[in-house]
C-alpha positions in Angstrom: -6.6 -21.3 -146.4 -8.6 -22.6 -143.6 -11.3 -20.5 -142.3 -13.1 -20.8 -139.4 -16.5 -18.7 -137.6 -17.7 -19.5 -134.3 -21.3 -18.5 -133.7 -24.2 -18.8 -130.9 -22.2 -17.5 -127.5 -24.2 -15.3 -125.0 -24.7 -14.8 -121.7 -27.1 -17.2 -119.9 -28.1 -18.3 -116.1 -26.2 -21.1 -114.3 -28.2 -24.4 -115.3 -29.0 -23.1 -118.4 -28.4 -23.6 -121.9 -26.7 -23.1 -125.5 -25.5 -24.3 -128.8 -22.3 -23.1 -130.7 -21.9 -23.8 -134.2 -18.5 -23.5 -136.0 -18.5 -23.6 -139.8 -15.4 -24.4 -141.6 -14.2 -23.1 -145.1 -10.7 -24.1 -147.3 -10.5 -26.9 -146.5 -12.5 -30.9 -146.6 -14.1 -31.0 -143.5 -15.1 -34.7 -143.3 -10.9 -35.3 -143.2 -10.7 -33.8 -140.2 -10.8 -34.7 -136.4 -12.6 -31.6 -134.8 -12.2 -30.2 -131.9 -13.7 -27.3 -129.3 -11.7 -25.1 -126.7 -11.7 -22.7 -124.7 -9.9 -19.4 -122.6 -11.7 -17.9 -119.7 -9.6 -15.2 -118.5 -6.3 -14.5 -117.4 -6.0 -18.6 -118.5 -4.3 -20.6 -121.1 -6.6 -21.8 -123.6 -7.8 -25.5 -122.6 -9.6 -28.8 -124.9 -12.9 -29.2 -124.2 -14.2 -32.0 -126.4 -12.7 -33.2 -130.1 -15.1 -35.4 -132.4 -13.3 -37.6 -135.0 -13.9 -38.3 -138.4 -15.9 -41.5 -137.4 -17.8 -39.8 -135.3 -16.1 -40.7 -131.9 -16.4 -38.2 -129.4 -13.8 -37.0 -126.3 -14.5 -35.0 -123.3 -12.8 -33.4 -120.5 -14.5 -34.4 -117.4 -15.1 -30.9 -116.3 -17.8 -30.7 -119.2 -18.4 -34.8 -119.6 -22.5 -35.1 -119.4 -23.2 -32.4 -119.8 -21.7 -30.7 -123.5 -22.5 -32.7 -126.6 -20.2 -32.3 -129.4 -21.1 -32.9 -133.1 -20.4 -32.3 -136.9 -22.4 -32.1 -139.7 -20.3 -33.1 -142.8 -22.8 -32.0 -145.5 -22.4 -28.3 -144.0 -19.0 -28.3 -143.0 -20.3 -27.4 -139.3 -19.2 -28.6 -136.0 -21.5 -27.7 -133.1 -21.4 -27.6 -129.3 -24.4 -28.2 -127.5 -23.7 -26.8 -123.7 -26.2 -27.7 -120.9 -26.4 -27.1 -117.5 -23.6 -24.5 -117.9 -21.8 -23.5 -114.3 -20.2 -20.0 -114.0 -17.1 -21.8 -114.4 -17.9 -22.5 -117.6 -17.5 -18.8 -118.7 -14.6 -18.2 -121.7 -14.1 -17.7 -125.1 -14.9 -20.8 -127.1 -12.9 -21.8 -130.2 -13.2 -24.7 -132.7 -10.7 -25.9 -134.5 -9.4 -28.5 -137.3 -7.1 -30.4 -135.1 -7.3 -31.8 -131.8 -5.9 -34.4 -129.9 -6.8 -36.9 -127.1 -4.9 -38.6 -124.9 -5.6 -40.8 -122.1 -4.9 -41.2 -118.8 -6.0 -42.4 -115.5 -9.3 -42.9 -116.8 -10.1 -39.4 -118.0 -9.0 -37.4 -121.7 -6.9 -35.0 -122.2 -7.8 -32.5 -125.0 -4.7 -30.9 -126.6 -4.3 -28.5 -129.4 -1.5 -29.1 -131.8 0.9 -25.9 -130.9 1.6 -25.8 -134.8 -1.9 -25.3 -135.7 -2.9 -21.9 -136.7 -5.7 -21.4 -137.7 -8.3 -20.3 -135.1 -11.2 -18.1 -135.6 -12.1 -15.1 -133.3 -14.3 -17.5 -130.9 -17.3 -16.5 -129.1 -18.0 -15.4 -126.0 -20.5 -17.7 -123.1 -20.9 -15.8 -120.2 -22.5 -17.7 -117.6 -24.0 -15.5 -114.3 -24.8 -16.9 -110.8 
């Protein structure tokens, strides 16, 4: 069974800083594309950025220079490093061991696969004005 614990939310100042961490259990993490979203409220839950098992990263463009996705195989973690966070920018964050990019029009699209069920309890980045 695929297990999943987001970690590191908070509430911060526009412009300023954090890094989530996700470690994944049940399953072999370096076989996976992985992926981060997110679900402010009243709002579906939207893709944020998806890292694949080569190490080729995807971003929205709401969050492109300024989030940094990355995995470390050896301790089945994915991380999210979030800088220069807007208000905006204020949800529950969720990783994942699926994602998928598409592309369009010069920007990606970060989708979750409907079927996939396995998503932790997320943490929470408030970000204040």
């Amino acid at each position: 069974q695929v297990q999943v614990v987001e970690s590191g939310g908070g509430l911060v100042q526009a412009g300023g800083s954090l890094r989530l961490s996700c470690t994944a259990s049940g399953l072999t993490f370096d076989d996976y594309t992985m992926g981060w979203f997110r679900q402010a409220p009243g709002k579906e839950r939207e893709g944020v950025s998806c890292i694949n098992r080569s190490g080729a990263t995807f971003y929205t463009d709401s969050v492109k220079g300024r989030f940094t996705i990355s995995r470390d195989d050896a301790k089945n973690t994915l991380y999210l490093q979030m800088n220069s966070l807007k208000p905006e920018d204020t949800a529950m964050y969720y990783c994942a061991a699926d994602c998928s990019v598409y592309y369009s029009g010069g920007s990606y699209d970060i989708r979750e696969n409907k079927a996939y069920n396995y998503w932790g309890q997320g943490t929470q980045v408030t970000v204040s004005s």
